[in-house]
C-alpha positions as CSV (number, residue, x, y, z in Angstrom):
1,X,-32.2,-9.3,-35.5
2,X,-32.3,-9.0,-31.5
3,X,-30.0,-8.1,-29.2
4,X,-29.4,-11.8,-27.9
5,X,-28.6,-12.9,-31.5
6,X,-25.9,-9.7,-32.0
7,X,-24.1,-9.7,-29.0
8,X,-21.0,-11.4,-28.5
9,X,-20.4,-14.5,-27.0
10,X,-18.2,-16.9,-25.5
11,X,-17.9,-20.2,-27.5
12,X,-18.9,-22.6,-25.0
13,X,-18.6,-23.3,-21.5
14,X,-15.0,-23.9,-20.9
15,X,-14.4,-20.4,-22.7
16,X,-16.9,-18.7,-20.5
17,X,-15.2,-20.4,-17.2
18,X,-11.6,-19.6,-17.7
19,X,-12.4,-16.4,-19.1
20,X,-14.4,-15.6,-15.6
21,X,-12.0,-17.4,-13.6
22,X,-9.4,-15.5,-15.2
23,X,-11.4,-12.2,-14.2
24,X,-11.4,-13.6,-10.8
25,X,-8.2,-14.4,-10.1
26,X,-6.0,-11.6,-9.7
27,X,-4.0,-9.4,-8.0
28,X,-6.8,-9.9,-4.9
29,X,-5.4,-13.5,-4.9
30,X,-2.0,-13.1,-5.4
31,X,-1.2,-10.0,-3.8
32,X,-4.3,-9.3,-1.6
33,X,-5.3,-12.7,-0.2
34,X,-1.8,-13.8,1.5
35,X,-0.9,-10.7,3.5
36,X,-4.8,-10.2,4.7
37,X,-4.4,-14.2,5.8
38,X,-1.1,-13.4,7.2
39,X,-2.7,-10.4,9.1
40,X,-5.9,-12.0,10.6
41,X,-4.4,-15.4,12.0
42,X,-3.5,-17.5,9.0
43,X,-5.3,-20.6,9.1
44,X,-9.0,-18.8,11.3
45,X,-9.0,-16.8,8.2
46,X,-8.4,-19.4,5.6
47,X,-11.8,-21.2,7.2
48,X,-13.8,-17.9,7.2
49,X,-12.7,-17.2,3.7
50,X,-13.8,-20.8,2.5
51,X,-17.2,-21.1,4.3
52,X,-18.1,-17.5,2.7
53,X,-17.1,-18.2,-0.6
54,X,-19.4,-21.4,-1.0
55,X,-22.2,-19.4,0.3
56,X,-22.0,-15.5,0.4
57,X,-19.6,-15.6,-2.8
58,X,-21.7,-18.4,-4.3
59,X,-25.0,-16.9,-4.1
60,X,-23.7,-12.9,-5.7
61,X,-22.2,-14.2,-8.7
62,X,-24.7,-16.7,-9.7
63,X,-27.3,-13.5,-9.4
64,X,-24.8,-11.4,-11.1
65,X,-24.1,-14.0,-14.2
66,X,-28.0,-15.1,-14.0
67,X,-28.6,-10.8,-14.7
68,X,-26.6,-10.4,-17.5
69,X,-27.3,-13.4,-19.3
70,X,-31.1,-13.1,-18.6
71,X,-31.0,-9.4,-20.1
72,X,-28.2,-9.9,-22.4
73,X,-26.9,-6.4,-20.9
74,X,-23.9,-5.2,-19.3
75,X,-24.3,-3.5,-16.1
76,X,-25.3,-0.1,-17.9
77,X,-29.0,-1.3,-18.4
78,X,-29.6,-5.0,-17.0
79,X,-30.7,-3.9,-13.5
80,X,-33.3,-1.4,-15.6
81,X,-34.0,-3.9,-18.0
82,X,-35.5,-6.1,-15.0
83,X,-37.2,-3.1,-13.1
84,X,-37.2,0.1,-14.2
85,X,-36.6,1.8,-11.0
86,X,-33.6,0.4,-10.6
87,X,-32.9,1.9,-13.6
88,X,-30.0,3.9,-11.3
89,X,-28.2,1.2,-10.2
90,X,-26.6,0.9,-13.7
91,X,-24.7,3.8,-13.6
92,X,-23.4,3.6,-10.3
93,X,-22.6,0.1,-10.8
94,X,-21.0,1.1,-14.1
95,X,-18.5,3.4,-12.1
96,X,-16.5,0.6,-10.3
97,X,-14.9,-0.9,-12.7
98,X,-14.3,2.7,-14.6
99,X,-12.3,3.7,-11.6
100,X,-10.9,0.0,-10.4
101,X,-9.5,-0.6,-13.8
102,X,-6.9,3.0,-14.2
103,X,-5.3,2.0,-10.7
104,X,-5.5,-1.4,-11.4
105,X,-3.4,-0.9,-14.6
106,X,-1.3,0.9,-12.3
107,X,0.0,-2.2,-10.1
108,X,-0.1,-4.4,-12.6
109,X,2.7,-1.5,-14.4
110,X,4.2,-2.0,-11.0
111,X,4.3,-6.3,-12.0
112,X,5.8,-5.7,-15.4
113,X,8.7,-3.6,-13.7
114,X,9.7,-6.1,-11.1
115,X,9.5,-9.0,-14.1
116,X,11.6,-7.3,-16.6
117,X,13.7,-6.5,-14.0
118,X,14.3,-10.4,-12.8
119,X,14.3,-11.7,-16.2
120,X,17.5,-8.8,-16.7
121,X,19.4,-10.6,-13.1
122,X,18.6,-7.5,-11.0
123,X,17.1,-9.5,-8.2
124,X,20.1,-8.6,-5.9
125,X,19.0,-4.9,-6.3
126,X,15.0,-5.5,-6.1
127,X,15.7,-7.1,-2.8
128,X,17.1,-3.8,-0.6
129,X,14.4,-2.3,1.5
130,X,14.4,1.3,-0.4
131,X,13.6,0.1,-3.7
132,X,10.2,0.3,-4.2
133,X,9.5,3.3,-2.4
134,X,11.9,5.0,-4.6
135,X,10.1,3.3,-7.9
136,X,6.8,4.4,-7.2
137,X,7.8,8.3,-6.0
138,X,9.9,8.3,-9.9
139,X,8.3,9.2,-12.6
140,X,9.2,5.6,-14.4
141,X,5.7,3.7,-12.8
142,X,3.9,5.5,-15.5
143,X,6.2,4.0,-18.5
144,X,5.2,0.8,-17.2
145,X,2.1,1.4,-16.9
146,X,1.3,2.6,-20.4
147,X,3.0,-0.8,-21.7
148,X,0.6,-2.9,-19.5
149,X,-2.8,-0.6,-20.6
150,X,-1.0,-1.2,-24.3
151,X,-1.2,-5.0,-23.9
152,X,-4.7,-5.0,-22.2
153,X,-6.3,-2.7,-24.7
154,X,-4.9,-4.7,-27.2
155,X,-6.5,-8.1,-26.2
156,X,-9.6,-6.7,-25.5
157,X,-9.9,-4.8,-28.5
158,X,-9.8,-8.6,-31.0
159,X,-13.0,-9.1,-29.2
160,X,-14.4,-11.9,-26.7
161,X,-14.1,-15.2,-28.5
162,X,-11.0,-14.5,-30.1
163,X,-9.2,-12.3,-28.0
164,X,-10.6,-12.4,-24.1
165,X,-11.4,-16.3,-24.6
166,X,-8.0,-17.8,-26.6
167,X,-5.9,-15.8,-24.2
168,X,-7.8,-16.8,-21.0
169,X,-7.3,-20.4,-22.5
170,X,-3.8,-19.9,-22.7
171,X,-3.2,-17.9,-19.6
172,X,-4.7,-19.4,-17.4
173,X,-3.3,-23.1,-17.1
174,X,-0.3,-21.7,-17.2
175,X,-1.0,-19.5,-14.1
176,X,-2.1,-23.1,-12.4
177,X,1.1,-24.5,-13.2
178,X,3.3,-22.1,-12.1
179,X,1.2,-21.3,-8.8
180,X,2.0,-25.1,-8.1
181,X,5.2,-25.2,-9.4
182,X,6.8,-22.1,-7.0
183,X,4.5,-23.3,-4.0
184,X,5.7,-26.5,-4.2
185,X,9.9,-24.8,-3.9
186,X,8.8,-22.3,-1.3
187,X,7.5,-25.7,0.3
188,X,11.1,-26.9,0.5
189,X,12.1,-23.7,2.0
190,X,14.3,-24.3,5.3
191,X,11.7,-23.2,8.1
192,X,8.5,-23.1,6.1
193,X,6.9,-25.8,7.8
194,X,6.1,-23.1,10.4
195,X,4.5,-20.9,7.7
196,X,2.1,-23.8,6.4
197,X,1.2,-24.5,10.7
198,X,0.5,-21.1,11.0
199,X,-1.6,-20.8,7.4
200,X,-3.6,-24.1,7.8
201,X,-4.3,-24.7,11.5
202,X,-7.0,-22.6,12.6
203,X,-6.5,-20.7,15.7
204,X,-10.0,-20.0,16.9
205,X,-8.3,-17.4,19.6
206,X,-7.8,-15.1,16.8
207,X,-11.3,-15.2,15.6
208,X,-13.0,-11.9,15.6
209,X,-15.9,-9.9,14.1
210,X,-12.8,-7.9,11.9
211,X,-11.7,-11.3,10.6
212,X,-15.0,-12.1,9.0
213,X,-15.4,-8.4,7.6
214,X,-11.8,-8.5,6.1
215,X,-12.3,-12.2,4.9
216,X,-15.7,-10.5,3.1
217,X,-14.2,-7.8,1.8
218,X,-11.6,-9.7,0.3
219,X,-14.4,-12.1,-1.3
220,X,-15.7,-9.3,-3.3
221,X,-12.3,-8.1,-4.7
222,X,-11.3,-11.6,-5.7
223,X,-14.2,-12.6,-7.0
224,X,-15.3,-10.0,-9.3
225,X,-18.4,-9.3,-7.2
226,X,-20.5,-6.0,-7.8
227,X,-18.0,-4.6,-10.0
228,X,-20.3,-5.1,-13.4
229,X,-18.1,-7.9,-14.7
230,X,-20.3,-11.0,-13.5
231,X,-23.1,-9.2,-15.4
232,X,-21.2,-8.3,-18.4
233,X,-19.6,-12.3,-18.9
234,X,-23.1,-13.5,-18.0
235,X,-24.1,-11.8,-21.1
236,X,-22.4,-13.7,-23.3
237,X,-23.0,-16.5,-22.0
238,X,-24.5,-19.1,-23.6
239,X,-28.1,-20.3,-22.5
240,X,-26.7,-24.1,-23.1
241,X,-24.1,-23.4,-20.3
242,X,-24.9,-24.7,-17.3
243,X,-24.8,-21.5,-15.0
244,X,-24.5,-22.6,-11.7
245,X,-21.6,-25.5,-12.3
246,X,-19.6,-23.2,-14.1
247,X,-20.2,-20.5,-10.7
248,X,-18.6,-24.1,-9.0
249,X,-16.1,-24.0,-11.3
250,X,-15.0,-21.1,-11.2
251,X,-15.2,-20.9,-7.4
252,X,-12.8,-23.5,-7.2
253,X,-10.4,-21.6,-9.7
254,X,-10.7,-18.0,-7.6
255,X,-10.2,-20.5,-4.1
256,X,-7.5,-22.6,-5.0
257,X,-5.0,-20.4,-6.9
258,X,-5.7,-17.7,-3.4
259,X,-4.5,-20.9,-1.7
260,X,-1.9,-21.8,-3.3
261,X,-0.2,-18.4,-3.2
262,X,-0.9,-18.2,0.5
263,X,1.1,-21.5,0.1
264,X,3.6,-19.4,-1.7
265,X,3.9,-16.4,0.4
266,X,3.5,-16.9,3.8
267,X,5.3,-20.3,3.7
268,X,8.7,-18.0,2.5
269,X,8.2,-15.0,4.6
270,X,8.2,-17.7,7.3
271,X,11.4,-19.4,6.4
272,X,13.5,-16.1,5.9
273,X,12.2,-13.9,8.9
274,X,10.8,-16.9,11.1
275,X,7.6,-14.9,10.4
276,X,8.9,-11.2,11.6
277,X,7.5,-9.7,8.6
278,X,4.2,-11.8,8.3
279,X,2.2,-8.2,8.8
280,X,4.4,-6.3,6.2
281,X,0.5,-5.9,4.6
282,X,0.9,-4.6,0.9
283,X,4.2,-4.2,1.0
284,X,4.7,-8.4,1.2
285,X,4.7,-8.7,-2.3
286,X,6.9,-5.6,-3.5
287,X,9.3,-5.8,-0.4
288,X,9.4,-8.6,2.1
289,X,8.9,-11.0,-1.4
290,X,12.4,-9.8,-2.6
291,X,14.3,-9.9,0.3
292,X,13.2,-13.6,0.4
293,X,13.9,-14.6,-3.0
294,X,17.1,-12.6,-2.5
295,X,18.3,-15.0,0.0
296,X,18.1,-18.2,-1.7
297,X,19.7,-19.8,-4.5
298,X,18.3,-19.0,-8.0
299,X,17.2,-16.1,-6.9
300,X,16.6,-14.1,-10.4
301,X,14.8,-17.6,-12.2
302,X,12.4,-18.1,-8.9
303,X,11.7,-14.0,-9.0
304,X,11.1,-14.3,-12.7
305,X,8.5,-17.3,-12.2
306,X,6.8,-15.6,-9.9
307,X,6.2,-12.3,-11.3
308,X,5.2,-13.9,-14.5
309,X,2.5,-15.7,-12.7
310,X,1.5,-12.5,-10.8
311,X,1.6,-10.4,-14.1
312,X,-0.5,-13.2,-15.9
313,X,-3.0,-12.7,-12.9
314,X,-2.9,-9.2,-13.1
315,X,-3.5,-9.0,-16.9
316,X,-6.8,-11.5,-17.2
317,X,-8.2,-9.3,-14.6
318,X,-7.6,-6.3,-16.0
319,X,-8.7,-7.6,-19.3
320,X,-12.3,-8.0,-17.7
321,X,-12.1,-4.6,-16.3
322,X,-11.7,-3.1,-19.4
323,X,-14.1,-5.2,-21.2
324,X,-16.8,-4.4,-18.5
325,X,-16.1,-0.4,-19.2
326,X,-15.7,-0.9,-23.2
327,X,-19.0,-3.2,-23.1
328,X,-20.5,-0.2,-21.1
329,X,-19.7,2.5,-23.6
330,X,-21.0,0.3,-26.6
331,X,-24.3,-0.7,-24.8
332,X,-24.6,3.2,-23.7
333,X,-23.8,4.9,-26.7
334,X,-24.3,2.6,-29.2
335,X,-20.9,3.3,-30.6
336,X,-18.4,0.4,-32.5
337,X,-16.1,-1.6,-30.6
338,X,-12.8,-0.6,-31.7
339,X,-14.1,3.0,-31.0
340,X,-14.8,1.7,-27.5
341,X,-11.4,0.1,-26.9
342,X,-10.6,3.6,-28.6
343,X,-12.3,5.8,-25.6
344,X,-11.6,3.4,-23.1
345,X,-7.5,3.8,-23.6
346,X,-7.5,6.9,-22.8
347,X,-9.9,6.5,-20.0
348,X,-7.4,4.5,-18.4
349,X,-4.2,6.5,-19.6
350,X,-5.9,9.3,-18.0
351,X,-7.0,8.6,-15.0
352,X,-4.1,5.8,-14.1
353,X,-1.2,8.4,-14.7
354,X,-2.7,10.3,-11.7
355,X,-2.4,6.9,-9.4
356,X,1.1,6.3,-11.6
357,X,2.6,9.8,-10.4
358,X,0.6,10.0,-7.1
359,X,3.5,8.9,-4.7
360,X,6.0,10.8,-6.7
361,X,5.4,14.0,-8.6
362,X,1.7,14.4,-7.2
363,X,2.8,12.8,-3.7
364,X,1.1,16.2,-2.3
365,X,-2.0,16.2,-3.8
366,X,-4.2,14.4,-1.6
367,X,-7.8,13.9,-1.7
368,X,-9.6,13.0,2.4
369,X,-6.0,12.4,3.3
370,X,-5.3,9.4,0.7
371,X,-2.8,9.4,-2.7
372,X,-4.8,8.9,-5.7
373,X,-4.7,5.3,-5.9
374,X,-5.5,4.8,-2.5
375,X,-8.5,7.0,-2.3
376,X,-9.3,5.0,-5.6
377,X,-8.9,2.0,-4.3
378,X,-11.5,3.2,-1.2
379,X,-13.8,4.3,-3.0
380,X,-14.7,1.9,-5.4
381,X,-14.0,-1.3,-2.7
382,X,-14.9,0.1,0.5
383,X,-18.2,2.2,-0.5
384,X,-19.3,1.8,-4.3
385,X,-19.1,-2.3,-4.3
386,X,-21.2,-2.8,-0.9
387,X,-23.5,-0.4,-2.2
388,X,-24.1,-2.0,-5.6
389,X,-23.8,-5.5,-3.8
390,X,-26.8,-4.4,-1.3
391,X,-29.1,-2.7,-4.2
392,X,-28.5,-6.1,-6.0
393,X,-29.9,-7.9,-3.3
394,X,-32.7,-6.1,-2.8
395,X,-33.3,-5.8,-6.1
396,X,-33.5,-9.5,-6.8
397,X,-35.0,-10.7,-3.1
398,X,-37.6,-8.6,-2.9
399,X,-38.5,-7.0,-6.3
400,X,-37.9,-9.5,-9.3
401,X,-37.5,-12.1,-6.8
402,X,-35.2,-14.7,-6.5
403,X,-37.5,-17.3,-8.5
404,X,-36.7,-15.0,-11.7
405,X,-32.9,-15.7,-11.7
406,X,-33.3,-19.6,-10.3
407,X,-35.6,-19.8,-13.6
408,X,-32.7,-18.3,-15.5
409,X,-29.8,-20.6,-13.9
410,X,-32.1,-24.0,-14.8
411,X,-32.6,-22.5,-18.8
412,X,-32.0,-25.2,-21.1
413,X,-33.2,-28.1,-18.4
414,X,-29.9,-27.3,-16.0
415,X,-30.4,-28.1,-12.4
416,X,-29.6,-25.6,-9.5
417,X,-28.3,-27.2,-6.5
418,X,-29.0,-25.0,-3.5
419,X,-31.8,-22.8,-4.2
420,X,-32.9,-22.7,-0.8
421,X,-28.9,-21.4,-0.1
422,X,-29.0,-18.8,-2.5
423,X,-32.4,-17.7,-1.3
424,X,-31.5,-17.5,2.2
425,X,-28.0,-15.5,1.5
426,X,-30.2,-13.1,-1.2
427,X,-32.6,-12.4,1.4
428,X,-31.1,-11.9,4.8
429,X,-27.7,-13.1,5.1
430,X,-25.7,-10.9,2.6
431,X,-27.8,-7.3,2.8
432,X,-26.5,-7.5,6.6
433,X,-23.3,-8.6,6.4
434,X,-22.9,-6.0,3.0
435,X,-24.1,-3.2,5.4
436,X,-21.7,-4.1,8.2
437,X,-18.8,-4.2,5.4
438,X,-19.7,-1.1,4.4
439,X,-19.5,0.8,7.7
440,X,-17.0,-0.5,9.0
441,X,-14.7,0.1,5.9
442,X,-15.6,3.9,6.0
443,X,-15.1,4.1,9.8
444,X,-11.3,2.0,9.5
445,X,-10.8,4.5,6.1
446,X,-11.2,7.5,8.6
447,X,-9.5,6.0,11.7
448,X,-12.6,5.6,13.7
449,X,-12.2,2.1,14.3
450,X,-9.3,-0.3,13.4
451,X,-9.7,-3.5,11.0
């Protein structure tokens, strides 16, 4: 029995596409893509965001699903499986999502926190401006965080078709229906009309080289790009599934549910500050977001909502995370899967309770300047990812070639749409702009340059 007969798999299309959507869409939509969008002009990068995701994001994560599925590999041996001096790129690309998925954990403990907390009527509390620095510098983070590794571990560990698939079939219409649901109220919002100008008009005077870079960077943390997941999915995908309409569809997932909560967000900032705290950055979902729902009527029910659908983000991320690393250990060592989920537990537990108690009890432990989860977060976004991204293009423009994964995408008589677009943005267009996302993320990290 081969390997492509053993391996796991997703039952059909629709599991593999909410499943990868679900990976998708997450905290980078949620939390990440409003406050960068409310940063860099609103609607200029809205535009930016869309015209790179139907090419540049396009192009990566139909090579990425097109190498796992054509090696049946995760990230640990595909690239070797398709040239063996590439052999290299496995582990580093198996490192990402080893150190995204501890801190990752860690904000998604944050989510649980601020839900419980809702759902108990402490809204009027959540909303003063000290609370969530004082959260994260206790010691309590890590309590929440060991419940949501609990929950993650224990999805992942009933395997892909019945665990990852049936939850991400549950999950995530419900995360479309809520998005809706709250963007819709924030819609009604006195003064939001201002928000939605401000988040849907592009102002071209606010265009600049740093909104492109920041709208790129963002594409590769929403999306899942070069972080081994693409390639771990894309081998269990079936060869019956049409590979590049399901990279449509879940395109349009990853794009509309970022829209919708910059339809959420901004929208409400907007109508309780008149758009004061539009820049609050990070802190727009754990501070300014309070103080808003604070201020209107319902306030613990609409907090509630919302931190449901960002903790339902959070999780089906986190849940490819994890996959991606226990999928790495199995195809490494060769050891069970429950043993996997086993190792991979306290993987997380270990390395997340340093990001857990890093603005707290280990707020002076610093490593370059940065607390754990930030120099985490840097690490893994700003210099592994474009590095993994711009092997992956070389890799398949110039070595296998892109004919090898177009052959792959059009298995089972499926047509591929844009060939001579994912050729072009293999070849030329995304090495560059991968290199320029890399420099310029290390220069900004070390306050060379601003972004």
């Amino acid at each position: 029995m081969d390997e492509s007969t053993k391996r796991s798999s997703f039952s059909g299309k629709i599991g593999f596409v909410l499943a990868a959507a679900g990976s998708a869409v997450g905290l980078g939509n949620i939390w990440r893509f409003p406050y960068l969008a409310a940063k860099y002009g609103g609607g200029i990068f809205l535009l930016c965001y869309l015209v790179l995701a139907v090419t540049f994001g396009f192009a990566l994560m139909v090579a990425e699903i097109a190498i796992g599925r054509k090696t049946r590999q995760s990230a640990i041996h595909a690239y070797g499986v398709l040239d063996k001096r590439f052999r290299f790129l496995g582990p580093l690309a198996s490192l990402v999502p080893i150190i995204i998925a501890p801190y990752y954990c860690v904000i998604g403990g944050w989510v649980t926190k601020y839900l419980f907390a809702y759902a108990a009527g402490g809204g009027t509390a959540l909303a003063e401006g000290s609370y969530f620095n004082t959260f994260i510098s206790s010691t309590s983070p890590v309590v929440w965080f060991l419940i949501f590794v609990a929950v993650t571990v224990a999805i992942v560990m009933t395997g892909v078709e019945k665990g990852i698939e049936k939850v991400s079939k549950v999950m995530m219409p419900m995360l479309v229906l809520l998005s809706l649901g709250i963007a819709v109220y924030c819609l009604t919002l006195p003064g939001a009309m201002e928000g939605v100008v401000y988040y849907l008009k592009p102002d071209f005077s606010k265009f600049s080289v740093t909104t492109i870079l920041a709208a790129m960077g963002q594409l590769f943390y929403s999306m899942s790009l070069a972080m081994g997941i693409m390639i771990t999915y894309g081998s269990y995908m079936k060869k019956d599934s049409h590979l590049t309409a399901s990279v449509h569809q879940i395109e349009i997932f990853d794009t509309g549910i970022a829209f919708l909560a910059g339809l959420m967000v901004i929208p409400a900032v907007f109508s309780f500050t008149g758009g004061a705290d539009i820049n609050a950055g990070p802190g727009l979902m754990f501070m300014t977001l309070p103080k808003v729902f604070g201020s209107i009527p319902a306030t613990n029910i609409i907090g509630t909502l919302f931190f449901l659908l960002v903790l339902f983000a959070a999780l089906t991320s986190a849940i490819s995370l994890t996959e991606t690393v226990v999928s790495i250990l199995c195809d490494m060592t060769g050891m069970k899967r429950m043993t996997s989920c086993l190792v991979t537990a306290v993987l997380l537990v270990a390395l997340g309770s340093l990001s857990a108690l890093g603005y707290g009890v280990l707020a002076q432990v610093q490593i370059i300047g940065m607390a754990f989860l930030d120099f985490f977060d840097f690490i893994s976004n700003s210099v592994l990812m474009p590095i993994v991204a711009f092997l992956t293009c070389i890799l398949v423009g110039y070595i296998i070639k892109p004919a090898t994964l177009m052959e792959e995408a059009e298995a089972e008589g499926a047509s591929f749409q844009g060939k001579g677009l994912f050729v072009f943005v293999i070849k030329y267009l995304a090495p560059i702009c991968i290199i320029a996302i890399l420099i310029s993320s290390v220069l900004s990290a070390f306050g060379i340059i601003s972004i």
